[in-house]
C-alpha positions in Angstrom: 0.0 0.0 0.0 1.1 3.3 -0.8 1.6 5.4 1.7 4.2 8.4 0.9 4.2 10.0 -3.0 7.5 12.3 -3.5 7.2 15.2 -6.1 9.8 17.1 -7.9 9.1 21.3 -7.4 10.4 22.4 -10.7 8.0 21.4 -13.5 6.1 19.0 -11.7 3.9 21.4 -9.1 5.8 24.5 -9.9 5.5 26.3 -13.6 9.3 27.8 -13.1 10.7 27.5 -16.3 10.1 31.4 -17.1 11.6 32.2 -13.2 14.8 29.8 -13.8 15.6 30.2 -17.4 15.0 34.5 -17.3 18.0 34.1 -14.1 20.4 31.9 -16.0 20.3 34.2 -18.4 20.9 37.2 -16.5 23.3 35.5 -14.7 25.3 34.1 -18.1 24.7 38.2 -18.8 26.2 39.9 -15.3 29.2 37.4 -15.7 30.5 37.7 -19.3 29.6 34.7 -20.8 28.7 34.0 -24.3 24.8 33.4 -24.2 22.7 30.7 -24.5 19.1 30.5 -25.8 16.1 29.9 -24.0 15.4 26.2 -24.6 19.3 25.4 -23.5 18.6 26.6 -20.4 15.8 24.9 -20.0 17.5 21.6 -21.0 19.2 21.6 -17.9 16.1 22.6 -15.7 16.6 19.6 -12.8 20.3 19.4 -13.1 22.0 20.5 -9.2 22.7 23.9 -10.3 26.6 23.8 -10.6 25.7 21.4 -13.1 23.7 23.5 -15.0 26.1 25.6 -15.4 29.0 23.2 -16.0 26.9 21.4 -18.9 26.3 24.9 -20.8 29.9 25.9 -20.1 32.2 22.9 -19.9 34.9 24.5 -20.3 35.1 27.3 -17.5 37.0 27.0 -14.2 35.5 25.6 -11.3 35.7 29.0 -9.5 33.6 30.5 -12.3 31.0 27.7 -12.0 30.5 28.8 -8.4 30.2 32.5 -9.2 27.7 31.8 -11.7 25.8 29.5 -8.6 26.1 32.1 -6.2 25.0 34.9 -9.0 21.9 33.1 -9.8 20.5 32.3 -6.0 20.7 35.9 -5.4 19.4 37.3 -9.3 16.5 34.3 -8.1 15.5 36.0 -5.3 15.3 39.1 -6.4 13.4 38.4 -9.5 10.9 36.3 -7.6 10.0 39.9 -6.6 8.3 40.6 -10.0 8.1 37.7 -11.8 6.3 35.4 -9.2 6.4 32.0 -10.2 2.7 29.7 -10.5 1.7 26.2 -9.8 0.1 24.2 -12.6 -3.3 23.9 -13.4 -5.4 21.7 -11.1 -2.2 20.9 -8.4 -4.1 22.5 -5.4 -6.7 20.5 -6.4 -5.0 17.1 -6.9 -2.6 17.6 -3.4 -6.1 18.6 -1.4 -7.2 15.2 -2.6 -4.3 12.6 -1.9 -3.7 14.1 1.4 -7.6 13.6 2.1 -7.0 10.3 1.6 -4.2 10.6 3.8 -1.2 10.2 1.8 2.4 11.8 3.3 3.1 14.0 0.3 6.8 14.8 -0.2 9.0 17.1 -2.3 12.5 16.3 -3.6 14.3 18.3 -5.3 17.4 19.9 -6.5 16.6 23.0 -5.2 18.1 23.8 -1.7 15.8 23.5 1.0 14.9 27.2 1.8 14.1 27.6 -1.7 12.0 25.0 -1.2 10.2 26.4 1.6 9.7 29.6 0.7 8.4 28.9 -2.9 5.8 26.0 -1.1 4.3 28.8 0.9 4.3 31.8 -2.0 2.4 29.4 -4.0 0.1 28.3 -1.0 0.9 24.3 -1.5 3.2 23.9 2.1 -0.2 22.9 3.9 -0.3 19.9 1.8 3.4 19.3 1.8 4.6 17.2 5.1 7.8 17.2 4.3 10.5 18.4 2.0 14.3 17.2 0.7 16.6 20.4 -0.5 19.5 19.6 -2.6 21.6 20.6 0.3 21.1 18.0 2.3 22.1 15.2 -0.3 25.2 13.6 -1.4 23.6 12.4 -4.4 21.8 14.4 -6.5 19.9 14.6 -10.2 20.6 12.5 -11.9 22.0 9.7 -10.0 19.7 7.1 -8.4 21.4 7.0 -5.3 19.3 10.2 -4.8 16.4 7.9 -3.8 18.1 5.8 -1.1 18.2 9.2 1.4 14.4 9.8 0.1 13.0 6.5 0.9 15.1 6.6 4.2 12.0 9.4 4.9 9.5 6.5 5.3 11.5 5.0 7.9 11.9 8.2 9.8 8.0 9.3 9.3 6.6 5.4 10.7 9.2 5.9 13.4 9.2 9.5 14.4 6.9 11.4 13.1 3.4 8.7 13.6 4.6 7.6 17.0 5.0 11.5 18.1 2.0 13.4 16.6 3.1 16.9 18.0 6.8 16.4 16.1 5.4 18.2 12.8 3.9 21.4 15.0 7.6 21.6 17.0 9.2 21.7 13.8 6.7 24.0 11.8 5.1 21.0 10.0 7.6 20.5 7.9 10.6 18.9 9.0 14.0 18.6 7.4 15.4 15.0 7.5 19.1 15.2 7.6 21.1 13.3 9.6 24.6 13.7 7.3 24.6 17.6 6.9 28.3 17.8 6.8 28.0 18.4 3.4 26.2 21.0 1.2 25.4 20.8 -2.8 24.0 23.4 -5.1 21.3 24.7 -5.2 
C-alpha cells in the first residue's frame, strides 16, 4: 500500500521555467559569458545547479562555476520579486485530494531546502506538503539514483518518528528537514 508519494518542485507542481531560465540568463549576462538560448537553459532545468552551469559551459574553471551559482541564488531571489512563479493547473486540487485520503506528500528536489520552503508557501501548497528534501542535504543528487536511497530513508523516519509522536510536525513547523549527514552542502 502506498503510503508516501515524493514530487519534484520544478516542473512537476511548480510552472518555473520562465523564473529559472529568465535568471540563468541574467546570470550568463552579469558574468561575461557567451549566451545561451532559452530552450538550452531549459534543457538543464533539474540538473544540481553547478551542473547547469558546467553542462552549458564545460569548459570554465570551477571557481567560475561557483560565481555563476552564487550569481543566480541571489538574481532568483530578487526576481521572484516581479516575476512570481505559478503552480500548474489543477495541483491545489490534486494535493487537497491525496492528502484527504491521507497520503504523506513529499517534495524532492534539487533546489536547496529554503528555496524549497519559501516557494511551497508563496504558492500556498506547504499545507499539503509534510515534508521536504533540499539539494543541500544530499550527497547524491539529479541525476544519479542514489538520490532515492536518502528519500526513501523518509518512510522509515515518518513510521518511526513522526506517527509515534503526533506533535513532532507542530515543533518543527510541520515540515521537517530529514538530515542526519549535513556535513555536506550541494548546489542549489
Amino acid at each position: 500500500m502506498i503510503k508516501l508519494i515524493i514530487f519534484d518542485f520544478d516542473g512537476t507542481l511548480g510552472d518555473t521555467r520562465r523564473n529559472i531560465v529568465t535568471t540563468m540568463q541574467m546570470t550568463i549576462t552579469e558574468l561575461g559569458l557567451s549566451g545561451r538560448s532559452d530552450d538550452e537553459c531549459a534543457s538543464k532545468i533539474g540538473l544540481p545547479l553547478d551542473g547547469c552551469f558546467e553542462a552549458l559551459y564545460p569548459d570554465e574553471s570551477k571557481e567560475t562555476i561557483m560565481q555563476c551559482a552564487d550569481a543566480y541564488r541571489r538574481i532568483f531571489q530578487e526576481n521572484l520579486l516581479t516575476m512570481k512563479p505559478q503552480v500548474f493547473p489543477k495541483v491545489i486540487e490534486i494535493l487537497s485530494a491525496l492528502k484527504e485520503k491521507r497520503y504523506t506528500l513529499t517534495i524532492a528536489s534539487s533546489r536547496w531546502h529554503k528555496s524549497l520552503s519559501e516557494l511551497t508557501n508563496d504558492l500556498k501548497i506547504a499545507d499539503y506538503i509534510s515534508y521536504l528534501v533540499g539539494a543541500d542535504f544530499l550527497n547524491h543528487l539529479h541525476p544519479s539514483p542514489k538520490i532515492y536511497k536518502k528519500r526513501w530513508t523518509f518512510n522509515r523516519f515518518y513510521e518511526e518518528k513522526v506517527r509515534k509522536e503526533p506533535k513532532y510536525l507542530a515543533e518543527q513547523n510541520k515540515m521537517p528537514t530529514f538530515a542526519p549527514d549535513q556535513s555536506h552542502h550541494a548546489s542549489r
